[in-house]
N, C-alpha and C positions, 0 to 999 in steps of 0.2 A: 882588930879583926880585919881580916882582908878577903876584901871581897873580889870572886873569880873573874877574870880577864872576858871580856866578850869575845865570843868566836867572830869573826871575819866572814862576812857574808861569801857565799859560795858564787863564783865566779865561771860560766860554760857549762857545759849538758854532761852529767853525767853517761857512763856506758850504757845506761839499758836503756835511757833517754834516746842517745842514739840510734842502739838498735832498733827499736820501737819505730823510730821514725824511719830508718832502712825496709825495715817489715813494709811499713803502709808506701814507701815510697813505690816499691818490689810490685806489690799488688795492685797498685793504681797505674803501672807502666804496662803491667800484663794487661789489663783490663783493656787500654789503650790501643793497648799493639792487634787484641783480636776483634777489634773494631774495626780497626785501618785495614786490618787483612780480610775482612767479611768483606768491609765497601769496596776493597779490588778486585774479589773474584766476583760480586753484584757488578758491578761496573763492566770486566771482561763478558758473562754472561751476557747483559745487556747491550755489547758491544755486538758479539756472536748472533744473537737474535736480529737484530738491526739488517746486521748485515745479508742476515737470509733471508730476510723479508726484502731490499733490493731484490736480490739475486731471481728471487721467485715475481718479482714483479716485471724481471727484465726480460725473464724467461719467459711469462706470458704474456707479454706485446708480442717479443719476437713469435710466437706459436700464433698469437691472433692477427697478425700483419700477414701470415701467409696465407696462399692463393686460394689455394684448395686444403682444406682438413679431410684425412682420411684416419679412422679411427687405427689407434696404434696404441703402443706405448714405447716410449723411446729413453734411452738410458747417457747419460755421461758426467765429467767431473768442469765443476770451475776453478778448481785448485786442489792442493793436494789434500785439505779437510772439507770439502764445502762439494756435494754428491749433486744429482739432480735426477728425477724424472719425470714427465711428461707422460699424459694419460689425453688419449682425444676418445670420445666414445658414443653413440648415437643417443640421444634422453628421449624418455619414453613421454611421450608428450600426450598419448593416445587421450586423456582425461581434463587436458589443456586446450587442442588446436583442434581442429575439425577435420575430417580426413581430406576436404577440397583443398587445403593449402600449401602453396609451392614452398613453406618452411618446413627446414629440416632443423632442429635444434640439437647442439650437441655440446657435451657438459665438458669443457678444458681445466684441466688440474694441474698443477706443478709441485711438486715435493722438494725440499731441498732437506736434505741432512746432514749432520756433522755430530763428531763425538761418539760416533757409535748407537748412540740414544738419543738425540736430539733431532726434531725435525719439526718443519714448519709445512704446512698446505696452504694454498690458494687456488681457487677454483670460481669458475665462472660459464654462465654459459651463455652460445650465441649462436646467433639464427643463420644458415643459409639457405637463398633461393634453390630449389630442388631443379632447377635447369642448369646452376654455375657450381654445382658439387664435380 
C-alpha cells in the first residue's frame, strides 16, 4: 500500500486574499483623505474668521481715535474678499442718563464680510462730552 504524498504547504496570499486586502486598503485611504480634506477647509474657515475679526478690530480703533463721530454709515473694501462698513449712530440713552448730562452716547459698529455670506460685527459704544461733538 502506498500511501499519498503530503501536499506542500501553501506558500503567499492567494487572489481574493489580495483583493480583500486592496478593498480595505481603498476604504481606509478614502476615509483618510476626507478627514484631511474637512480639517483644511476647518482650518482655511478659521483662517477667514481670524482674519475678520483683525480687520473689524482695526476698523474700530481707527473710527474710535477719531475727533469728532458724526452719525453715518460709511462703505469700502480691504481687499478684494474682505468688505467693510461702519455704522456711527446716536443710542437712545433717555432710560440710562438723565437729561442734565453733557454725554452723548453713540453705538459704533463695523461689519466686515466675505464670501458672499459670511460676516463678522463688533460694536461698542462710547460717550461724548455734548460741548466736543
Amino acid at each position: 500500500m502506498t500511501s499519498a504524498s503530503p501536499r506542500h504547504a501553501q506558500k503567499g496570499f492567494t487572489l481574493l486574499e489580495v483583493l480583500v486586502a486592496f478593498a480595505v486598503l481603498t476604504i481606509t485611504l478614502g476615509v483618510l483623505l476626507n478627514i484631511f480634506s474637512l480639517a483644511i477647509r476647518t482650518t482655511q474657515i478659521a483662517q477667514e474668521q481670524q482674519k475678520a475679526v483683525l480687520l473689524a478690530e482695526s476698523k474700530l480703533a481707527e473710527l474710535d481715535a477719531g475727533v469728532t463721530l458724526r452719525p453715518g454709515v460709511e462703505r469700502g473694501d480691504f481687499d478684494e474678499r474682505f468688505e467693510w462698513e461702519t455704522r456711527v449712530e446716536e443710542f437712545d440713552s433717555r432710560a440710562l442718563l438723565d437729561n442734565q448730562s453733557q454725554l452723548t452716547p453713540y453705538r459704533l459698529s463695523v461689519v466686515v464680510s466675505w464670501n458672499d455670506n459670511r460676516r463678522y460685527e463688533l460694536a461698542t459704544l462710547r460717550l461724548v462730552r455734548t460741548e466736543a461733538q
